[in-house]
PAKOLKE-69252 format. One record per residue (C-alpha): residue number from 1; residue in one letter; chain; x, y, z. Coordinates in nm, 3 decimals, decimal comma. Layout:
# PAKOLKE-69252
+-----+----+----+---------+---------+---------+
|   i | aa | ch |      c1 |      c2 |      c3 |
+-----+----+----+---------+---------+---------+
| NUM |  A |  A |       X |       Y |       Z |
...
+-----+----+----+---------+---------+---------+
END
This chain:
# PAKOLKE-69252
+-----+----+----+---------+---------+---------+
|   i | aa | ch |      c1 |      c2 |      c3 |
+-----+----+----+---------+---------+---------+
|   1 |  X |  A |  10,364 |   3,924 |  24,957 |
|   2 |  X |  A |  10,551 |   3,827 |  25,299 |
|   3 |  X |  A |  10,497 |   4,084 |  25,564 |
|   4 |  X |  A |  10,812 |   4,120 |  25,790 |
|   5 |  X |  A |  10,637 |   4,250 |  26,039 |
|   6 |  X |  A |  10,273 |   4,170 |  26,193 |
|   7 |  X |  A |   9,993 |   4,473 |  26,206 |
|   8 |  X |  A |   9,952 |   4,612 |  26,579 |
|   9 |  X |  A |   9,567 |   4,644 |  26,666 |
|  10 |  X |  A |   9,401 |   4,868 |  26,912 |
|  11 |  X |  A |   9,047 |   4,731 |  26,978 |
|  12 |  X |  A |   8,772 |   4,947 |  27,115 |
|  13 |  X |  A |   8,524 |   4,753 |  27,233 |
|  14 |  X |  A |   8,571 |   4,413 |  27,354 |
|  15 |  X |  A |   8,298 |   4,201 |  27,343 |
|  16 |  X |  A |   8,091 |   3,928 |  27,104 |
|  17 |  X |  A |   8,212 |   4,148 |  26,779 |
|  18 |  X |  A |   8,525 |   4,184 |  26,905 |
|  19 |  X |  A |   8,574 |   3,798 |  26,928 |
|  20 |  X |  A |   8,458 |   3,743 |  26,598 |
|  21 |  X |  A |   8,715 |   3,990 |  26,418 |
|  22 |  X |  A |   9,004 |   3,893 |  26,660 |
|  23 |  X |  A |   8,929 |   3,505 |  26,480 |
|  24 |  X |  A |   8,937 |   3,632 |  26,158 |
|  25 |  X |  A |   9,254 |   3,841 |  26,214 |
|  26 |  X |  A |   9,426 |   3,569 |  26,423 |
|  27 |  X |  A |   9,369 |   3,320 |  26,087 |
|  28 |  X |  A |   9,560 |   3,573 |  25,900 |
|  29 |  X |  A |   9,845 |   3,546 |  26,117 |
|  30 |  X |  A |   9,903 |   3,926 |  26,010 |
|  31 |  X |  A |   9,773 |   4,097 |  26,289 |
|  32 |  X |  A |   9,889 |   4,147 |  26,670 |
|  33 |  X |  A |   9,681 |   4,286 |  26,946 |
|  34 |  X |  A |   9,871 |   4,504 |  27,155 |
|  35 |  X |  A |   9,563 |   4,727 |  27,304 |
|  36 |  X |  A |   9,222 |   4,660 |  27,434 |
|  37 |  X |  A |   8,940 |   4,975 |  27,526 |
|  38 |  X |  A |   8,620 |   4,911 |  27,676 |
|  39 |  X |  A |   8,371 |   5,077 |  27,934 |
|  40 |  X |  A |   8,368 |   4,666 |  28,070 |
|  41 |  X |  A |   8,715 |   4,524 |  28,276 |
|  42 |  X |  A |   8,494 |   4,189 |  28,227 |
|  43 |  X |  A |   8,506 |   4,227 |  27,854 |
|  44 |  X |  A |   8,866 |   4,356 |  27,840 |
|  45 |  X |  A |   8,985 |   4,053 |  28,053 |
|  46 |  X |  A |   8,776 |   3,789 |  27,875 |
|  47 |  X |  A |   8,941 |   3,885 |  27,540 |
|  48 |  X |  A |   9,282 |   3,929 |  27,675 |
|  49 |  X |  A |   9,268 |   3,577 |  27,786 |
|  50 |  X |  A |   9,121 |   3,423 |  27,476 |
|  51 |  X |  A |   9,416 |   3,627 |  27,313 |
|  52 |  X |  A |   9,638 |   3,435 |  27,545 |
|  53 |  X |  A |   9,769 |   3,795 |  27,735 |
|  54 |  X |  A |  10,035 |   3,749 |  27,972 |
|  55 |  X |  A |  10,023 |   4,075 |  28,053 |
|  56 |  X |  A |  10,203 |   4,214 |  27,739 |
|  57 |  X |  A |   9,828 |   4,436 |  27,584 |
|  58 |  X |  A |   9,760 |   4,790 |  27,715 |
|  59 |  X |  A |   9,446 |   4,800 |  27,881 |
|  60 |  X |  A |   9,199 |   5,092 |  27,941 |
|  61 |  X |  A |   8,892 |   5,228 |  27,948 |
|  62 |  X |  A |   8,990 |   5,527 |  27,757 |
|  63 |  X |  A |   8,910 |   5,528 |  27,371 |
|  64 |  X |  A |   9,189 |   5,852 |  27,308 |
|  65 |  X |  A |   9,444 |   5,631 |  27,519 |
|  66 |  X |  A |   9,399 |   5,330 |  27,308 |
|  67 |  X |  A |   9,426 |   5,533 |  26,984 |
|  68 |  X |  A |   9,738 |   5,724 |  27,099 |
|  69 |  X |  A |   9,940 |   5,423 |  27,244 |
|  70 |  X |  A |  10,261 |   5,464 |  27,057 |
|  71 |  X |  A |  10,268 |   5,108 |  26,924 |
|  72 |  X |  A |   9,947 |   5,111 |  26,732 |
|  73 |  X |  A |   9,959 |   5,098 |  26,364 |
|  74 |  X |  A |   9,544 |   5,028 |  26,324 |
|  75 |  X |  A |   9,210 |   5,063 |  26,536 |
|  76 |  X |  A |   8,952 |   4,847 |  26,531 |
|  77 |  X |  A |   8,627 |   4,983 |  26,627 |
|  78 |  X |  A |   8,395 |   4,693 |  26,762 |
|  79 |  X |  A |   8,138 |   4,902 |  26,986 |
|  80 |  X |  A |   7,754 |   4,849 |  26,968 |
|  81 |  X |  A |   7,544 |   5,045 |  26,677 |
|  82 |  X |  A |   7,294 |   5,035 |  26,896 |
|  83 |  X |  A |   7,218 |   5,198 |  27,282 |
+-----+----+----+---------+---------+---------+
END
């Protein structure tokens, strides 16, 4: 099945799990990340620049923000299980 268009992710969360399910999705070539949520700017920016970002994903620190930008299709949910 061709898919015309690719799957817009919101991530909450950015750090090592984050990385590891961008890979995966990124290998699928199905998936787009247009949105990145986390309490960290570090973590954020680290994964926007593995990702390449030129400035093109929405970033904040806001979970409800990152679920309501109008281009998402999907959330991923990549935060600790743990405190």
């Amino acid at each position: 099945m061709q898919h015309k268009e690719k799957i817009r992710i919101g991530i909450i969360g950015c750090g090592k799990q984050a990385n590891i399910h961008v890979q995966a999705m990124q290998e699928t070539g199905l998936f787009s990340v247009v949105a990145l949520c986390d309490t960290s700017t570090d973590n954020i920016n680290s994964l926007a620049a593995s990702l390449g970002d030129s400035g093109t994903i929405f970033a904040t620190n806001d979970y409800k923000a990152c679920i309501d930008y109008p281009i998402v299709d999907a959330v991923l949910i990549a935060t600790r299980t743990y405190q």
